[in-house]
N, C-alpha and C positions, 0 to 999 in steps of 0.2 A: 217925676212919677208918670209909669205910662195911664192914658186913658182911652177910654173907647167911646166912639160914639155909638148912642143902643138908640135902636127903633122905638116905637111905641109899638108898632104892629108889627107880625108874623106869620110866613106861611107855615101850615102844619099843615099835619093827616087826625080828623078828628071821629073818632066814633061817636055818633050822637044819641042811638039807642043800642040796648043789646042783641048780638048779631048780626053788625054793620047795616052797610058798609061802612069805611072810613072816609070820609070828603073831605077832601083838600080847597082847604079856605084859609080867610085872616083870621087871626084869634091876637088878645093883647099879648108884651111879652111880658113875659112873670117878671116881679121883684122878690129877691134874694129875702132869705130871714135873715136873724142873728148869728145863725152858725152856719150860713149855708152859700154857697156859691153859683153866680150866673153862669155856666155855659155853652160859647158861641157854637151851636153843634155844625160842624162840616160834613160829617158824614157819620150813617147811621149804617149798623149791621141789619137785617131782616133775619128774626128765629123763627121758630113753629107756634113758639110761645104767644108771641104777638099775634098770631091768627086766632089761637085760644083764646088767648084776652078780646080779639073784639066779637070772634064767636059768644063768648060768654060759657062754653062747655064745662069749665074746670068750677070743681065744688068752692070755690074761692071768690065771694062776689068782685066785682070790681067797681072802678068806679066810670059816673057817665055824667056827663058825656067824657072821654077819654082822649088822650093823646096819646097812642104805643108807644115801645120799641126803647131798646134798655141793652142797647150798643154803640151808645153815642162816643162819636169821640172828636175835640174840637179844644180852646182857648177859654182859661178864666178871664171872663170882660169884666166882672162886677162882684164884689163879696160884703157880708154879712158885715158889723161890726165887734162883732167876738170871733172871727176869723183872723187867724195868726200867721204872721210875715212869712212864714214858712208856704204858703201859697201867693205869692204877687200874683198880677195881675201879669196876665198873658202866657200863664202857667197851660204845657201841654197836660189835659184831662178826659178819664173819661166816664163816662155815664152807665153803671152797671145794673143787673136789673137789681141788688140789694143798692136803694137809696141808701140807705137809713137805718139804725137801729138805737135802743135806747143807751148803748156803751155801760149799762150801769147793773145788768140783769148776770144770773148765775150764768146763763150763754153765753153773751158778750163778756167775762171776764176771763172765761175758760176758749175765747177765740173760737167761739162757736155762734158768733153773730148771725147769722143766716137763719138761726131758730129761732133767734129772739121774738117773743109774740109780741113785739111792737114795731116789728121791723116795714118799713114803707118798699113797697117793691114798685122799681120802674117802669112802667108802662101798664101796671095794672090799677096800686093800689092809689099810687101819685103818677101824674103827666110825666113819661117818656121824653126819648130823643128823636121821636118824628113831628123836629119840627126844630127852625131856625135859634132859638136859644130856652136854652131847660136849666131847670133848677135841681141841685143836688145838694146834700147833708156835705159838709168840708169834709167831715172825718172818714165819710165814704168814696169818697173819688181815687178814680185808678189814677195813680202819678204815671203817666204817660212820659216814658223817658222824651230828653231833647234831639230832636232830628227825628225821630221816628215818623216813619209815614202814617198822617192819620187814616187816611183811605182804607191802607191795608191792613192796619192794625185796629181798626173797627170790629169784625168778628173774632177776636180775641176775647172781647170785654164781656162776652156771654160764653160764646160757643168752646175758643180757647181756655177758659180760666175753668170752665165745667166739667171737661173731657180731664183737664189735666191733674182736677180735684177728683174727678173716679177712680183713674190710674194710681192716685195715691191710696186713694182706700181702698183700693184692692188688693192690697199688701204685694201685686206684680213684682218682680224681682228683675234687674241686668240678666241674660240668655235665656229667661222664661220666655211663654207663650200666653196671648193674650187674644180675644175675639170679639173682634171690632160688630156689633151689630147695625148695620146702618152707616156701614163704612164708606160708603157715596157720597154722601150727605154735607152738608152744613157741620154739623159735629164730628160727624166719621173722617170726614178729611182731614182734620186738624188730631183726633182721637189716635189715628195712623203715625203723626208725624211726630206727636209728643213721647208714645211709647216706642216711636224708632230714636228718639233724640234721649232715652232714658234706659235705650238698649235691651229694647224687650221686642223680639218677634211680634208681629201681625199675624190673624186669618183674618181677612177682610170679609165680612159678607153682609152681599145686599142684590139688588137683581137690574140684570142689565149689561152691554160688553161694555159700556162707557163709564159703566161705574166701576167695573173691574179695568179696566185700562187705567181710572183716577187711583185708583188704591194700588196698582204697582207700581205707576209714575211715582208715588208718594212715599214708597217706600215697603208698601205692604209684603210680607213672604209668600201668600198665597191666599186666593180668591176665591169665594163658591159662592156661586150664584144660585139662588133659593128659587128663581125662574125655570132654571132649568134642571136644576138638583133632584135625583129618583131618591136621594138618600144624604139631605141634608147631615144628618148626625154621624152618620159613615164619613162623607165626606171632609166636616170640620173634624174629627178624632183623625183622622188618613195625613191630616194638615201637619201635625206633628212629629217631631220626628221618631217618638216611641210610639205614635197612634194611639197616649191614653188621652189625649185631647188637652184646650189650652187648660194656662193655670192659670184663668181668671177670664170673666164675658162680660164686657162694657155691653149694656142694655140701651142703646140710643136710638130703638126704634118709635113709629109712631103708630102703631098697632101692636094687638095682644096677642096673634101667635107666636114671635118669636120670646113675649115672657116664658111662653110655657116650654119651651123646647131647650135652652138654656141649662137646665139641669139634667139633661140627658147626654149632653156633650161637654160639660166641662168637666176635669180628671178630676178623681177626688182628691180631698181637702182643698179643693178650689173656691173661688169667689165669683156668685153672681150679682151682679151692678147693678141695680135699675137707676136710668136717669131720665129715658124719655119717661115722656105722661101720654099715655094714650087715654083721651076722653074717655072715663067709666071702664079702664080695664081693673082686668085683678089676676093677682100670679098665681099659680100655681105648681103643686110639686108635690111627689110621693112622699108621703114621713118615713118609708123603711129606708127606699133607696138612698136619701139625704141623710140622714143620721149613721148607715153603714158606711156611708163614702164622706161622711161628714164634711158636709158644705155648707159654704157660708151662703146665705142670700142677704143682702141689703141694698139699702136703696144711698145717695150719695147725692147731694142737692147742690149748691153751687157752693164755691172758694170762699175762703175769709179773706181778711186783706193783706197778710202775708201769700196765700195762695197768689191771687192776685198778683204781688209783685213776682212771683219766681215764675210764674206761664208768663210776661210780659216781659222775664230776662230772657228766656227762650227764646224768647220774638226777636229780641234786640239782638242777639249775638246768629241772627241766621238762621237759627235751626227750627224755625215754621215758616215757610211759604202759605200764608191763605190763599185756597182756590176763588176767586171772587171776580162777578161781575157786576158794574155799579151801572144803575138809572137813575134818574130825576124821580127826587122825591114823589112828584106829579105821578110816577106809575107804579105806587105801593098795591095799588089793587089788580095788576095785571102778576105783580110778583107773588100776593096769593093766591093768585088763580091758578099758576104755576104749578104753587104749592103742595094747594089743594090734590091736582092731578101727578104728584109724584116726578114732575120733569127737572127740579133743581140737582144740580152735580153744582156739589161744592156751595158756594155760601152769596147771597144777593147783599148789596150797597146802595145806599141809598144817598145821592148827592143832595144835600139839603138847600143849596141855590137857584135848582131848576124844577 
């Protein structure tokens, strides 16, 4: 039987009050419950989320002092004793931001775990994966196929499985159009490559040539830059090749003017997405225009754990390259600072040894 030897100590990123910073120190290393598994995080993905969470901005308290970040991906060292042989030890896992749910609620039986109001979330509501070993619910952990790289399959375990859960509630179709908001990005990069691996057109848009250089590398059909755009809605409807604009607008920005403009461009009977969370926005939208063009607006939260597994086949057979650069956990707070000022293209990693 394999065994590991565990620390008693560990380095993390720990938020101590709300609003940060995060300070990187020892903290002990948790013990597993009954149904719950130790793991050894190698590398953590960096979301927008985690700036939220130690910000404290989202209506959702958290908790403090805190340990983010809910893209862990790393080895089962240690498991609960109602954990079943179907996870051994030295199992690839990973750490997403739903720990946990109760399995037992009108949600969780209809595979709608992610509502469940008892659900413990990663880096907010329970300690995250910033930090050398984290604790996860068994019945939640992403089965991280064998040989997959964990580095690069780190931002899957949020960004990937999020984007790839919109694209399905968006009812998108194979030769349809879709419009990536925030197609630059952490999520827009993967957002791009899931609905080109599902056979659905891109319009990328986000601001900048280097984020339009990443969304055609990536796959994207066509790029407008909201920087330089006289006529964003001209331009994404122009994107098309009937010009009545896409059939469907993944929302992944982190401000609220593009909620509002979303229904002026997408064709009717289309679907608008919302997935980012911009601190205190709120959408809005004409009731004539929307009801004669009858559009959908909804919002699309993260994967269940079939989601989960089919954004992680994707992975496995090629068809997502994450954009990602990895530092030592030690410079989580240079990665938000980044953040903050809008310079990340593609998605941050965090090596949890250095």
């Amino acid at each position: 039987m394999t065994t590991y030897d565990i620390p008693t100590e560990q380095w993390a990123q720990v938020v101590e009050a709300p609003g940060g910073p995060a300070v990187y120190k020892k903290i002990p290393v948790p013990e597993p419950g009954p149904d719950e598994v130790l793991i050894h995080v190698k590398y953590s993905g960096v979301c927008h989320t985690d700036l939220h969470a130690m910000k404290g901005d989202w209506p959702i308290p958290t908790k403090i002092p805190l340990v983010g970040g809910h893209e862990g991906a790393g080895i089962v060292v240690k498991k609960g004793s109602l954990v079943g042989d179907d996870i051994p030890l030295g199992t690839p896992a990973g750490i997403k931001w739903l720990n946990g749910s109760c399995l037992s609620c009108s949600f969780c039986q209809q595979s709608d775990e992610p509502l469940c109001q008892s659900a413990l979330l990663s880096g907010y509501t329970v300690d995250g994966s910033f930090q050398q070993y984290a604790i996860a619910k068994a019945a939640h952990i992403a089965r991280i196929p064998e040989g997959v790289d964990l580095e690069e399959v780190a931002p899957v375990l949020c960004a990937g499985i999020t984007v790839y859960k919109g694209l399905k509630e968006s009812g998108v179709r194979p030769g349809q159009w879709v419009a990536v908001v925030g197609a630059g990005g952490g999520l827009g990069s993967m957002a791009v490559q899931y609905a080109k691996a599902m056979g659905v057109h891109v319009v990328g848009i986000d601001g900048g040539v280097e984020k339009g250089e990443s969304v055609k590398r990536l796959g994207g059909s066509a790029y407008v830059d909201y920087m330089t755009s006289k006529d964003l809605v001209g331009e994404v409807k122009a994107a098309t090749p009937d010009g009545l604009g896409p059939h469907a607008v993944l929302l992944l920005a982190v401000s609220e003017k593009p909620f509002q403009q979303a229904t002026e461009y997408v064709r009717s009977r289309g679907a608008v997405v919302c997935i980012g969370l911009p601190a205190g926005a709120y959408l809005k939208a004409p009731v004539f225009d929307t009801v004669l063009r009858m559009i959908t607006i909804k919002g699309s939260y993260v994967g269940n754990r079939q989601d989960t597994a089919e954004a992680l086949d994707f992975f496995q057979r090629g068809l997502i390259k994450v954009p990602f650069k990895t530092v030592g956990l030690s410079q989580l707070g240079e990665v938000y600072r980044m953040m903050e000022e809008g310079k990340i293209v593609g998605r941050y990693v965090v090596d949890t040894s250095k």
